[in-house]
C-alpha atoms as an extended CHARMM CRD file, in Angstrom:
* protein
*
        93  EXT
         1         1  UNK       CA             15.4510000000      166.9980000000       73.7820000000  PROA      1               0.0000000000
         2         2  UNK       CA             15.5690000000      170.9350000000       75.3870000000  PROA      2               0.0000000000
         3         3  UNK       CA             14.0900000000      172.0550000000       71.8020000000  PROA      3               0.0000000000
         4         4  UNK       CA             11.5130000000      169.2970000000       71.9480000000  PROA      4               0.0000000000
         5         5  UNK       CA              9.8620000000      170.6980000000       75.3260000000  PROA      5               0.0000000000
         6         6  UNK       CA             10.2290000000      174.0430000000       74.1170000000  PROA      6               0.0000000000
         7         7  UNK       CA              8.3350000000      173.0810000000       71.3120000000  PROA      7               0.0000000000
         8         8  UNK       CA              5.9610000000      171.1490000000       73.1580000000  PROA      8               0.0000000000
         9         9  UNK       CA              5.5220000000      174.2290000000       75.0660000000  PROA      9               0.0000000000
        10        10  UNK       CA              5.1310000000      176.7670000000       72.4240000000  PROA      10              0.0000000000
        11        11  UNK       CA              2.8520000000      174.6850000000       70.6680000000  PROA      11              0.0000000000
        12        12  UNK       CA              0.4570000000      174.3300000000       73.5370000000  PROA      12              0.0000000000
        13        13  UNK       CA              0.3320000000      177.6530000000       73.8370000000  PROA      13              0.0000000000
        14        14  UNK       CA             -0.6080000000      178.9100000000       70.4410000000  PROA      14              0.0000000000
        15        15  UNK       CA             -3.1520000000      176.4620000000       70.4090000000  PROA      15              0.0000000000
        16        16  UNK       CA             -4.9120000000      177.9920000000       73.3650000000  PROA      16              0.0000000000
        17        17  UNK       CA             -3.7210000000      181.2200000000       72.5850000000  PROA      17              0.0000000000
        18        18  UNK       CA             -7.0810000000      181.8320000000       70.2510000000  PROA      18              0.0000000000
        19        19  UNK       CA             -9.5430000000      180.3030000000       72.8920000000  PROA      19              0.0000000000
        20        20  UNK       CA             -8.4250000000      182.2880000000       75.6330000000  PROA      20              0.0000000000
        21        21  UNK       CA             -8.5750000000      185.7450000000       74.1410000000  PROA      21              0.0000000000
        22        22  UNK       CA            -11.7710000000      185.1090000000       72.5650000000  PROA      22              0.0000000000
        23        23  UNK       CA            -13.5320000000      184.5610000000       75.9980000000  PROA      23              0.0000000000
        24        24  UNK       CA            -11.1300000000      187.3840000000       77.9770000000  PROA      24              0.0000000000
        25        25  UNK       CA            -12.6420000000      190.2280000000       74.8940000000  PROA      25              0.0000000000
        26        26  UNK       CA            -15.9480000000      188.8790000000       74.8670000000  PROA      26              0.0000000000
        27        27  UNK       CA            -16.5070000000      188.9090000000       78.6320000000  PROA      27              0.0000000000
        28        28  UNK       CA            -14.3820000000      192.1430000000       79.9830000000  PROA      28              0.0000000000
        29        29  UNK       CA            -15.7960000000      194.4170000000       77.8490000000  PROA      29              0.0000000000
        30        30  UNK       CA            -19.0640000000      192.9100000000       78.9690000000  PROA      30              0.0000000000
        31        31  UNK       CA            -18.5820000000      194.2750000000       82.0560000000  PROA      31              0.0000000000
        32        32  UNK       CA            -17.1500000000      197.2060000000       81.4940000000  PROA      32              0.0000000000
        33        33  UNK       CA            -20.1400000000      199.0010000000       81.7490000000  PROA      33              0.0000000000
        34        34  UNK       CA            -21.0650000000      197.1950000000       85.0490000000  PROA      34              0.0000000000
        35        35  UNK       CA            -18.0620000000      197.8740000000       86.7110000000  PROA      35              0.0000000000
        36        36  UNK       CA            -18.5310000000      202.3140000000       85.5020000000  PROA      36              0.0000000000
        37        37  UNK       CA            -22.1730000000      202.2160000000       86.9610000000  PROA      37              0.0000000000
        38        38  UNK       CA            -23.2280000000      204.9660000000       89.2350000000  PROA      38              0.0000000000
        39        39  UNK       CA            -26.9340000000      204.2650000000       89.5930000000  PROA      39              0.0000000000
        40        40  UNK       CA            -29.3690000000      202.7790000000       92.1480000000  PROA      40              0.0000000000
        41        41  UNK       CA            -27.9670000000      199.6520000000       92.6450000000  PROA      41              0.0000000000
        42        42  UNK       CA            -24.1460000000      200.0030000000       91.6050000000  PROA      42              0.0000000000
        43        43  UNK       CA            -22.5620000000      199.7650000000       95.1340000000  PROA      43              0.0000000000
        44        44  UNK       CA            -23.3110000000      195.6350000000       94.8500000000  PROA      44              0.0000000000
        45        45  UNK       CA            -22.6620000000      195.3300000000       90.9330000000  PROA      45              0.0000000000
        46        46  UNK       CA            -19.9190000000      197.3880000000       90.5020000000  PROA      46              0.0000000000
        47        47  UNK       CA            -17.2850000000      195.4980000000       93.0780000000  PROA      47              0.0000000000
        48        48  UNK       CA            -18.3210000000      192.0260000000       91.4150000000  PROA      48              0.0000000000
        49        49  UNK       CA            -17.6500000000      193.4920000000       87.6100000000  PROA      49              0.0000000000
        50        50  UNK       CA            -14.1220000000      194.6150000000       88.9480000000  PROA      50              0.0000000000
        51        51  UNK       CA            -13.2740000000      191.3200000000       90.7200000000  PROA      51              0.0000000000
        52        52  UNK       CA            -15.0150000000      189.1110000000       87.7300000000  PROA      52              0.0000000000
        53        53  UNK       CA            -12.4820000000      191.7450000000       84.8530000000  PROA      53              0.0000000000
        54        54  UNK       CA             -9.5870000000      191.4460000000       87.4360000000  PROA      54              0.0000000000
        55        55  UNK       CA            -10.0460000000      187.5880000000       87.1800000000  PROA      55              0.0000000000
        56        56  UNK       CA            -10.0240000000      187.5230000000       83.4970000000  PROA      56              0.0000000000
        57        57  UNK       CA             -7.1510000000      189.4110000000       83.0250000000  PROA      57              0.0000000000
        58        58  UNK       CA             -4.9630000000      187.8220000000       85.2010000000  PROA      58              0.0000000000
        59        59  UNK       CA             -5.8510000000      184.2500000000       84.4290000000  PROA      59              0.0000000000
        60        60  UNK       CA             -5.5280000000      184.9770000000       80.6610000000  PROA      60              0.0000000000
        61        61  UNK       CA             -1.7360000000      186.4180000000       81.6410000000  PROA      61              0.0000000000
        62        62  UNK       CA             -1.4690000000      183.4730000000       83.9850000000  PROA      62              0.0000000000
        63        63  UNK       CA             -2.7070000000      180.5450000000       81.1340000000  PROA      63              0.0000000000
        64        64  UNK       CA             -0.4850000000      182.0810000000       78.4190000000  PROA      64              0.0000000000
        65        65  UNK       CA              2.9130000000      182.9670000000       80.2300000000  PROA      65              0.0000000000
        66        66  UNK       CA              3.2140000000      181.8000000000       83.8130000000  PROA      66              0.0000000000
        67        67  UNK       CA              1.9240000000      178.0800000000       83.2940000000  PROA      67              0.0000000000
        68        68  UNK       CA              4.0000000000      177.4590000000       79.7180000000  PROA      68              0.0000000000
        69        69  UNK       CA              6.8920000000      178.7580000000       82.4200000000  PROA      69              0.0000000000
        70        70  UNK       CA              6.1450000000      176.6520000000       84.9420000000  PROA      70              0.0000000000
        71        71  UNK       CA              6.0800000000      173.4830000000       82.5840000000  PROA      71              0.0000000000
        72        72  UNK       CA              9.3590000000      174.1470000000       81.5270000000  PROA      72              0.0000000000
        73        73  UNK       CA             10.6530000000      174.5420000000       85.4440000000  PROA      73              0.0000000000
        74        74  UNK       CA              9.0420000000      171.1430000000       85.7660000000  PROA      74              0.0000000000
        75        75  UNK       CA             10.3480000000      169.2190000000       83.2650000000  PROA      75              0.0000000000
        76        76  UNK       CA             14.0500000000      170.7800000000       84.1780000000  PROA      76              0.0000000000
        77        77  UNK       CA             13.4320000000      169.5980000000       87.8820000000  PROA      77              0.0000000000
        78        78  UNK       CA             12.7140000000      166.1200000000       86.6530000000  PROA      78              0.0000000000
        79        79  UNK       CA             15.4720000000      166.3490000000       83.8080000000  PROA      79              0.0000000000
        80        80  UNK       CA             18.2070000000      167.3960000000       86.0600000000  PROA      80              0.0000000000
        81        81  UNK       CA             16.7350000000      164.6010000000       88.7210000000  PROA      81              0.0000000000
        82        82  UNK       CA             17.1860000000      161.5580000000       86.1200000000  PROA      82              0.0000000000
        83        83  UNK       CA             18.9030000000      158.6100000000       86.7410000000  PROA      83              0.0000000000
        84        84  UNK       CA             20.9100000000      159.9510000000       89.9400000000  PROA      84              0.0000000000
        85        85  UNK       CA             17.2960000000      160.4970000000       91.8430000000  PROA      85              0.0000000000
        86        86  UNK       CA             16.2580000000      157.0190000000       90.8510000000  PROA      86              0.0000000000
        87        87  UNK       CA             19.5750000000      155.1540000000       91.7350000000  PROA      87              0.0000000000
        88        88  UNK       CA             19.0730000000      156.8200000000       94.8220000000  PROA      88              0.0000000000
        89        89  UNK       CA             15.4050000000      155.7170000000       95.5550000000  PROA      89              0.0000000000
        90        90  UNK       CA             16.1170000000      151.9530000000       94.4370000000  PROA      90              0.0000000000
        91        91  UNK       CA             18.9960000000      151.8290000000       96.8660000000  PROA      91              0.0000000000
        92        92  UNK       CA             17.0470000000      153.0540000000       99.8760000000  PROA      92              0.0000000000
        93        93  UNK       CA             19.6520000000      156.0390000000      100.2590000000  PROA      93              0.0000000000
């Protein structure tokens, strides 16, 4: 069942994998030139640009390695709960 999840997991994904780095080098680069600036008007555009590449970044590193990781935590926490958490709950313990 361990190599089902983990499948389940790596699958997922894979599948976004595409999607998600299409948008992240379509839109950072974007900005790039935003964010490098100097002229009349920079001092407002040029914070936003970092924050909005800054955001891409880390919620494309965030989508594709900490969530899969946190799925897997999850489904060990309710694994490694199981029967013993439920016995517990019906009993009123």
């Amino acid at each position: 069942m361990a190599a089902e999840i983990e499948a389940v997991i790596r699958d997922g994904a894979m599948l976004r994998l595409r999607s998600i780095l299409m948008v992240a080098l379509a839109a950072a680069p974007g900005f790039l030139p935003v964010a490098r600036n100097t002229s009349t008007g920079a001092e407002a555009q040029r914070p936003q640009a970092t924050v909005v590449i800054g955001g891409i970044i880390s919620s494309t590193l965030l989508t594709l390695l900490v969530l899969p990781g946190l799925y897997r935590m999850a489904w060990r926490t309710e694994r490694d709960a199981g029967p013993a958490a439920v016995g517990a709950l019906e009993s009123g313990s």
